[in-house]
C-alpha positions as CSV (number, residue, x, y, z in Angstrom):
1,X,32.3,12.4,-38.9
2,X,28.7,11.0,-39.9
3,X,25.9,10.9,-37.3
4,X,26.1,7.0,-38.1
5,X,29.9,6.6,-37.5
6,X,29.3,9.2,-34.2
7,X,26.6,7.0,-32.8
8,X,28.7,3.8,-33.1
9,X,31.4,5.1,-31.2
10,X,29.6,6.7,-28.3
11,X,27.4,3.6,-28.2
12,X,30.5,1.4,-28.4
13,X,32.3,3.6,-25.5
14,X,29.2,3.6,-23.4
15,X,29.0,-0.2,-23.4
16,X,32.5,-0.4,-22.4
17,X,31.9,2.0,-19.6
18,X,28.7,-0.1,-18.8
19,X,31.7,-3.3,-18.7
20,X,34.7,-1.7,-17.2
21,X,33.9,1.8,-15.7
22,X,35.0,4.8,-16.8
23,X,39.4,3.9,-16.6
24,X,38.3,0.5,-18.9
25,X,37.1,3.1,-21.9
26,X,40.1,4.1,-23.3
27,X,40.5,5.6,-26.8
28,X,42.3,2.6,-28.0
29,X,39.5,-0.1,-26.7
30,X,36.8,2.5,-27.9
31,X,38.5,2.8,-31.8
32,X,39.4,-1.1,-32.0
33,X,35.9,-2.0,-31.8
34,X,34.0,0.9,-33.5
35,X,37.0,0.5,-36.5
36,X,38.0,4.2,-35.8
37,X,42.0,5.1,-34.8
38,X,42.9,6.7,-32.0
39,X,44.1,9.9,-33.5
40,X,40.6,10.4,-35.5
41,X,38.6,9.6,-31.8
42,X,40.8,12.2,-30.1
43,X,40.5,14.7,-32.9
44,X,36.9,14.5,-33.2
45,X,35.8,14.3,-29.1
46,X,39.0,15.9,-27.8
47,X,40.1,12.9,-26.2
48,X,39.3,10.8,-23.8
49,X,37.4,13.1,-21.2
50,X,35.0,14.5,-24.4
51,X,34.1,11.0,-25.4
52,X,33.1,10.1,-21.8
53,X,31.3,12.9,-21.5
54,X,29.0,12.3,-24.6
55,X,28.7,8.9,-23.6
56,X,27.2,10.4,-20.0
57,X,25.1,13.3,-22.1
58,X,23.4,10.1,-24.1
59,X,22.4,8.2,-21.6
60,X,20.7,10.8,-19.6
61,X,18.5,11.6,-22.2
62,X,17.4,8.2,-22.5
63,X,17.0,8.0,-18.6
64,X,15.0,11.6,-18.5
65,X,12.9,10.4,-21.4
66,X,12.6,7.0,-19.7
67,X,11.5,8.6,-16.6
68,X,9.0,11.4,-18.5
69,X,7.0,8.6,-20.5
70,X,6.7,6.4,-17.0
71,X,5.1,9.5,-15.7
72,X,2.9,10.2,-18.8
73,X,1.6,7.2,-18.9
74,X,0.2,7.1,-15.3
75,X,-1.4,10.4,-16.4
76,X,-2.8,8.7,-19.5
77,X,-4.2,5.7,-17.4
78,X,-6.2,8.0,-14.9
79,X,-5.2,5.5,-12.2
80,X,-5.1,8.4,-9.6
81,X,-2.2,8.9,-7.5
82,X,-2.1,6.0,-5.1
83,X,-0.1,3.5,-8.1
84,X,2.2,6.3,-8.7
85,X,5.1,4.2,-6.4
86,X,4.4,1.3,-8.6
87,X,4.8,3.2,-12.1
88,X,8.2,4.6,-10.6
89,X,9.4,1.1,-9.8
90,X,10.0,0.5,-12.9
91,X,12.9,2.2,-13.2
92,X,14.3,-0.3,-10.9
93,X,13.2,-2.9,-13.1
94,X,14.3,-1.6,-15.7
95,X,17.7,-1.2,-13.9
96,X,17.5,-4.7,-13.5
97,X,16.6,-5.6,-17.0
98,X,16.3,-4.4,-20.2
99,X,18.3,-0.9,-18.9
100,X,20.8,-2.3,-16.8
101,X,23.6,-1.6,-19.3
102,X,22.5,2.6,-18.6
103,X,22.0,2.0,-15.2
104,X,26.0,1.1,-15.1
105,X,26.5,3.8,-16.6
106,X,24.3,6.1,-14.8
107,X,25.7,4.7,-11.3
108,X,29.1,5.6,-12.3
109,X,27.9,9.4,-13.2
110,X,26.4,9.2,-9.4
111,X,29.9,8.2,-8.4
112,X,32.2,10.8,-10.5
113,X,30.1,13.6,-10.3
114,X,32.9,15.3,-8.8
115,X,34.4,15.8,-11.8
116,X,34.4,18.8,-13.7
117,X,34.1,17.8,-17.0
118,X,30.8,15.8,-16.2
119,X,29.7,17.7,-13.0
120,X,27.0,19.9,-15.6
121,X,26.0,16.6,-17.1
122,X,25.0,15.8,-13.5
123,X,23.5,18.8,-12.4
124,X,21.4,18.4,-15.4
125,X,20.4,15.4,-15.1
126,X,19.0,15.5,-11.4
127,X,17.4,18.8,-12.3
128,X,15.5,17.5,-15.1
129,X,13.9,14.4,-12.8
130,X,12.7,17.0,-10.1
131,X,11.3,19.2,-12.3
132,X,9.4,15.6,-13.8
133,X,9.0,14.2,-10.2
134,X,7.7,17.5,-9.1
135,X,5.0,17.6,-11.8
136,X,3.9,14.5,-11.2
137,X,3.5,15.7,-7.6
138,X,2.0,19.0,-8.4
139,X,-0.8,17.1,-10.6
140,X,-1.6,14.5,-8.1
141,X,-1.8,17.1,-5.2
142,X,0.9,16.0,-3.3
143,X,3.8,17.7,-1.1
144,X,6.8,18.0,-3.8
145,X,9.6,17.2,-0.6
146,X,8.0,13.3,-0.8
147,X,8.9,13.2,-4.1
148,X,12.1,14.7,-4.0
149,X,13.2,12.0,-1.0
150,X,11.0,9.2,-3.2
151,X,13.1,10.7,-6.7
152,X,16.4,10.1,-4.3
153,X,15.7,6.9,-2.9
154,X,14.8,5.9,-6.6
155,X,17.9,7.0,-8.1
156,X,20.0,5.0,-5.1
157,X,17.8,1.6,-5.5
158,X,19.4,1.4,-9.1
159,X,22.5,1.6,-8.2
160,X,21.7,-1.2,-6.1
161,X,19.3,-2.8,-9.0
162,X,21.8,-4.0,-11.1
163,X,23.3,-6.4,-8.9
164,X,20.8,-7.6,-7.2
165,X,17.3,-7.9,-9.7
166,X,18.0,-11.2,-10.3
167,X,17.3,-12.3,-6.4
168,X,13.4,-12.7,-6.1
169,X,13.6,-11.8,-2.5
170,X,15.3,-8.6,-3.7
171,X,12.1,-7.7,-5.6
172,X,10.0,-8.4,-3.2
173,X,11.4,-6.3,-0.2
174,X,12.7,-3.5,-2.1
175,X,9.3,-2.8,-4.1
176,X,7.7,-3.7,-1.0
177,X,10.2,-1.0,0.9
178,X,9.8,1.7,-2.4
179,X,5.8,1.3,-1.7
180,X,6.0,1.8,2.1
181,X,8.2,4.9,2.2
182,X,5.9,6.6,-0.8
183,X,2.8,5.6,1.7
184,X,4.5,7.3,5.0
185,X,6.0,10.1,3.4
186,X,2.9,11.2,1.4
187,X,0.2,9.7,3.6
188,X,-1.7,8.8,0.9
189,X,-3.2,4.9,1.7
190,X,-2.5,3.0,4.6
191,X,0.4,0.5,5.9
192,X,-0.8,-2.7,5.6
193,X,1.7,-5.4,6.2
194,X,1.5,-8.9,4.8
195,X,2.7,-10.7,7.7
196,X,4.7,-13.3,5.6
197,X,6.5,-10.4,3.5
198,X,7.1,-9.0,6.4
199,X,8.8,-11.7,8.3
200,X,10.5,-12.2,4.8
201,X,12.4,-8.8,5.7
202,X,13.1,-9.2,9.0
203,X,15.2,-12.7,7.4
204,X,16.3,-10.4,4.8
205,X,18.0,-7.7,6.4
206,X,21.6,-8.4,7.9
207,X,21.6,-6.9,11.2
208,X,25.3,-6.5,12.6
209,X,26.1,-9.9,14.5
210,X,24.8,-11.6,11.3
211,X,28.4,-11.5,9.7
212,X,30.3,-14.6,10.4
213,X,34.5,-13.2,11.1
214,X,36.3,-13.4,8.6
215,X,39.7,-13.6,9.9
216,X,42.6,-15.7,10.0
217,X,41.9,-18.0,12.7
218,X,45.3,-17.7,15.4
219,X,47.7,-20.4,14.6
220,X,47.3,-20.4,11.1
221,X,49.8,-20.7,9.0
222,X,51.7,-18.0,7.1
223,X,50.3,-18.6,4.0
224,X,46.8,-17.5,5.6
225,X,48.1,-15.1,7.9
226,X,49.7,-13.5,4.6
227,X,46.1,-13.4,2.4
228,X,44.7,-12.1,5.6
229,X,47.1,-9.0,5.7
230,X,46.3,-8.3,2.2
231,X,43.2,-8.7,2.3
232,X,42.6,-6.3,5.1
233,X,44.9,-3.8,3.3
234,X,42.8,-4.2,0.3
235,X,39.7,-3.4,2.6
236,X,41.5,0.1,3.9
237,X,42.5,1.7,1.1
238,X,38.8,0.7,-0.9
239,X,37.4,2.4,2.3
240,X,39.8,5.6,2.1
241,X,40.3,6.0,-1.4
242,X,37.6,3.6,-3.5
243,X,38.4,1.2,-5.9
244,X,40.3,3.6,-8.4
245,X,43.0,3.6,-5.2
246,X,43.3,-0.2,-5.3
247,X,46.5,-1.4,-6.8
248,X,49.0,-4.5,-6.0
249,X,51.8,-2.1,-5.2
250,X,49.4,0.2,-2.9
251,X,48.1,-2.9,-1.5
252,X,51.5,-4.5,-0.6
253,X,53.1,-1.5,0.9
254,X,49.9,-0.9,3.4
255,X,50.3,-4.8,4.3
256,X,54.1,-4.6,4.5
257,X,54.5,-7.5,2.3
258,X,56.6,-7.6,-1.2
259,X,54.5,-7.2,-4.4
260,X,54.9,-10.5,-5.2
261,X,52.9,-12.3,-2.8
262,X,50.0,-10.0,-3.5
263,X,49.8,-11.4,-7.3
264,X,50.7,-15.0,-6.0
265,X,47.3,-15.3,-3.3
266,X,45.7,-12.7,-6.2
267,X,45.7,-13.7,-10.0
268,X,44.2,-10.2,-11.0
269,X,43.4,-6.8,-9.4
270,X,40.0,-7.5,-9.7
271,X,40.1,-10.8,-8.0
272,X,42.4,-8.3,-5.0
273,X,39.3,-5.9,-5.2
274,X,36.6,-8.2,-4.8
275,X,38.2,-9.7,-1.5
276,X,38.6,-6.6,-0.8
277,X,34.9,-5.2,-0.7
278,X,33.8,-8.2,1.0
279,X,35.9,-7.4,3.8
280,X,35.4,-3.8,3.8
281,X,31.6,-5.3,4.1
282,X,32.1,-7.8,6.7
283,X,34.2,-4.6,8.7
284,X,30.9,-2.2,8.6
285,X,29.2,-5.0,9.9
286,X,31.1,-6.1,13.2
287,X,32.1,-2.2,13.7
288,X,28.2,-1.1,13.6
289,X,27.3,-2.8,16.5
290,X,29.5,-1.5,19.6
291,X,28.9,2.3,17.8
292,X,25.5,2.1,16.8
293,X,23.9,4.2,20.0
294,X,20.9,5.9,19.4
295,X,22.6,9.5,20.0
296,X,25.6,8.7,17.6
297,X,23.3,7.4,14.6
298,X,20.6,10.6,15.5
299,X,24.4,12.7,14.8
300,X,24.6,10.5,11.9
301,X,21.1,11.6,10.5
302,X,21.8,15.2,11.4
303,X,24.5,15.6,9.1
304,X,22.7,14.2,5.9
305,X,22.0,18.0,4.9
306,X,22.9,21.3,2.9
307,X,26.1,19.9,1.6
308,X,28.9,17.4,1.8
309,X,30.9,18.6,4.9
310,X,28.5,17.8,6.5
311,X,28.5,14.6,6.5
312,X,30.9,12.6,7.9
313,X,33.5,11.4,5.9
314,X,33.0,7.4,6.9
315,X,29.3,7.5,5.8
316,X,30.1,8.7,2.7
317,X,32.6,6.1,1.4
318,X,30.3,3.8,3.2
319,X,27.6,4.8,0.4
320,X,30.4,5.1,-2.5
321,X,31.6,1.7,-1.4
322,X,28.0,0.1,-1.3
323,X,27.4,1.2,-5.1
324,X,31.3,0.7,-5.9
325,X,30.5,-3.1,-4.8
326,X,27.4,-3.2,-7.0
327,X,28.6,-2.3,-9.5
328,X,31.3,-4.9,-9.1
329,X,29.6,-7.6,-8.4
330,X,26.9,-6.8,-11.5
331,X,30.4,-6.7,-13.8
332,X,31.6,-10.1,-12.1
333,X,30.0,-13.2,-12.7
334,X,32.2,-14.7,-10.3
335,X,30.6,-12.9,-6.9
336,X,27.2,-11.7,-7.9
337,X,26.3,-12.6,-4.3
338,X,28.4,-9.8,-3.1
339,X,26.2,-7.3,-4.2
340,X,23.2,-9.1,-2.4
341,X,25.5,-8.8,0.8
342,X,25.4,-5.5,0.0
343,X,22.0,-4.7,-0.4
344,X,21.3,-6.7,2.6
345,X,22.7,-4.5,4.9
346,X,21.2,-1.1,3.5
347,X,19.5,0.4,6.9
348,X,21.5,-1.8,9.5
349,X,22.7,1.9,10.5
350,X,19.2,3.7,10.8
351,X,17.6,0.6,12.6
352,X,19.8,0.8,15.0
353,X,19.2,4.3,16.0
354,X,15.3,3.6,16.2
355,X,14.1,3.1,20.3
356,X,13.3,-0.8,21.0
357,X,9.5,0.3,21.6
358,X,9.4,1.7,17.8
359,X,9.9,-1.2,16.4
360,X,6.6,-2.5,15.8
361,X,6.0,0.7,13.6
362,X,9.6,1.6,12.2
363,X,10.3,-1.4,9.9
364,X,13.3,-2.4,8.5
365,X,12.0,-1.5,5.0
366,X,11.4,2.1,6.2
367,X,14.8,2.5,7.7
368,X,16.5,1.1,4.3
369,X,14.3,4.0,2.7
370,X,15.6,5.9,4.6
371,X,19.2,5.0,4.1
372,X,19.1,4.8,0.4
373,X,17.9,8.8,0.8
374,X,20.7,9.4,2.6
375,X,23.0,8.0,0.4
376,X,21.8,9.8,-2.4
377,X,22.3,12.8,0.0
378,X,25.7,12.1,-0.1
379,X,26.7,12.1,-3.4
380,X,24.0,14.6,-4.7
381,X,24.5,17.4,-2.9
382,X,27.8,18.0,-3.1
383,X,27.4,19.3,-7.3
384,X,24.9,21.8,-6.0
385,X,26.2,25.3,-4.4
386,X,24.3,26.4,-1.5
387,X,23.3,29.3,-3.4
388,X,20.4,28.3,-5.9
389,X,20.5,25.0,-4.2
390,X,17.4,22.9,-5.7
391,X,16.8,20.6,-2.9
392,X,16.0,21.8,0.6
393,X,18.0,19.3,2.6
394,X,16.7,20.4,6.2
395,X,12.5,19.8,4.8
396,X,13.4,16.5,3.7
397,X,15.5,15.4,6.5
398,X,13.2,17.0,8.4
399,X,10.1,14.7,6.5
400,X,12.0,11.9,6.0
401,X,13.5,11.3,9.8
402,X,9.7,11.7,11.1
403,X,7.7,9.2,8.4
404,X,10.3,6.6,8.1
405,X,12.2,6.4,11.0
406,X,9.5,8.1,13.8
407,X,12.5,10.9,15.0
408,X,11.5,14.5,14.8
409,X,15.4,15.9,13.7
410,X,13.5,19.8,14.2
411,X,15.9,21.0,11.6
412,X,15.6,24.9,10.9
């Protein structure tokens, strides 16, 4: 195979993954629209799992060369380190924009890097932008931890980024949010609140008796009651076993109902999965607030360390989820807003667990920093043994619990 006829495919393959995730590139969608059969594609990558693979390698390179030439050229400009948060937006914006294509694809690598044939892509891939985010530090004089949590929190807002860059609100708090947590955590500058963006994120965030119920009212008829069932089934197994557990048979045995009504109130899976997520969204939501005590969300913040057991297993398909409806929403032009929902409610969790007479210096932009870490806590450290682990977990909870959300977690 030529390097020309090579580079078609993977690019072709890589938009589909950028379309459909990872089970919409098949071999067969991949040759019919790069005018290569299937046999030659699984010859020449070794099926399906090589091709995805390469597609992941490529992209990675342009992201780590993306991120290198971002931090060169705030060398270059001698700006000094205080506009270093503001050159590393623009990977967000870039998620937003001319990247947002990668940035699918690079969310879904966040998602499945679980899986072995693409867990050393991963690995890779998050050790090359420490080593560049650490440099950056090292040259500016600053503590390497920040930007470790600040690389983290970077590589979750993307996720996030490609659903939402269109909302001009969105820009606004979650620069404003990136710009505040680089401030706290490396001290550098001061927090200086505009107070109009300011009440602009207290009207931004969704705190958890925002959510309107979304039930069946009592006495409706079966028809309703009948969506409802599914809906809510839907909305358990996404929460479970993600999206890739979401079918109309699944769906109809959890709700008890035959297969057929799930395709008559649903005209496609996706359609099932999007009512889904928003339930499995509106759920969070009117669960938080009767659980969200200060000592249970502390436990909460106490277990975003070393590795995944850790953590509990709800906060990490909470974080899956969140992306997982992204990423959904960004593919769907039918319920963009979905992913704002999303978005909206990134923090609702650490806010909570902040004492009432914090609040004037614990913002809700610092506890959605703070949450986006987490996340990324979540799904990154599972790929890394404890043994030649590249993050220490405990220093940045440790940092990141004391500058963004004011509690001192005294982790050893």
């Amino acid at each position: 195979m030529s390097l020309d006829s090579r580079r078609a495919i993977i690019d072709q393959a890589t938009l589909l993954i950028a379309e459909a995730g990872v089970r919409g590139a098949s071999l067969r969608k991949v040759g019919s629209r790069s005018g290569v059969n299937f046999a030659r594609l699984a010859a020449d990558f070794g099926g399906k799992d090589g091709l995805i693979a390469a597609c992941f390698a490529d992209v990675v390179e342009r992201d780590v060369a993306r991120l290198r030439a971002i931090v060169d050229e705030h060398d270059w400009m001698t700006t000094g380190p205080e506009l270093a948060a503001l050159f590393l937006w623009a990977l967000c914006q870039d998620a937003g924009g001319p990247r947002q294509n990668d940035y699918l694809v690079l969310t879904e690598l966040l998602l499945a890097s679980g899986r072995p044939e693409l867990s050393e892509i991963f690995r890779q891939w998050i050790l090359r932008r420490q080593d560049i985010l650490r440099a950056m530090a090292a040259r500016a004089g600053l503590d390497p931890i920040a930007f470790d949590i600040l690389g983290l929190i970077v590589l979750m807002e993307g996720g996030f980024s490609v659903s939402n860059y269109n909302s001009p609100a969105y820009r606004l708090i979650a620069r404003a949010s990136f710009n505040e947590a680089f401030v706290r955590l490396t001290g550098l500058g001061e927090r200086a609140y505009v107070a109009a963006l300011h009440a602009l994120a207290m009207r931004y965030h969704i705190n958890a008796d925002d959510q309107p119920a979304a039930r069946a009212p009592d006495g409706a008829d079966d028809a309703a009651q009948g969506r409802n069932q599914i809906i809510e089934a839907a909305a358990a197994i996404i929460e479970e076993q993600g999206l890739d557990g979401l079918t109309n048979r699944a769906v109809a045995t959890r709700a008890g109902v035959s297969l057929a009504l799930t395709t008559y109130h649903f005209r496609s899976i996706t359609e099932l999965a999007l009512a889904g997520l928003r339930r499995s969204v509106e759920n969070f939501a009117s669960r938080l607030e009767p659980e969200a005590t200060r000592a249970q969300q502390r436990s909460t913040m106490l277990a975003a360390r070393h590795t995944f057991s850790d953590a509990s297993e709800r906060d990490v398909r909470l974080h899956r989820g969140m992306l997982q409806v992204s990423l959904t929403a960004a593919r769907s032009g039918r319920d963009v807003h979905l992913g704002h929902l999303v978005r909206r409610q990134v923090g609702m969790a650490a806010y909570a667990a902040v004492d009432a007479d914090k609040r004037d210096s614990i913002t809700r932009t610092s506890a959605a920093s703070y949450s986006l870490w987490a996340g990324a806590v979540y799904l990154v450290s599972p790929s890394f043994p404890e043994i030649g682990q590249p993050f220490d977990f405990n220093a940045q909870a440790n940092l990141a619990g004391r500058c963004l959300l004011g509690i001192d977690l005294a982790l050893d």
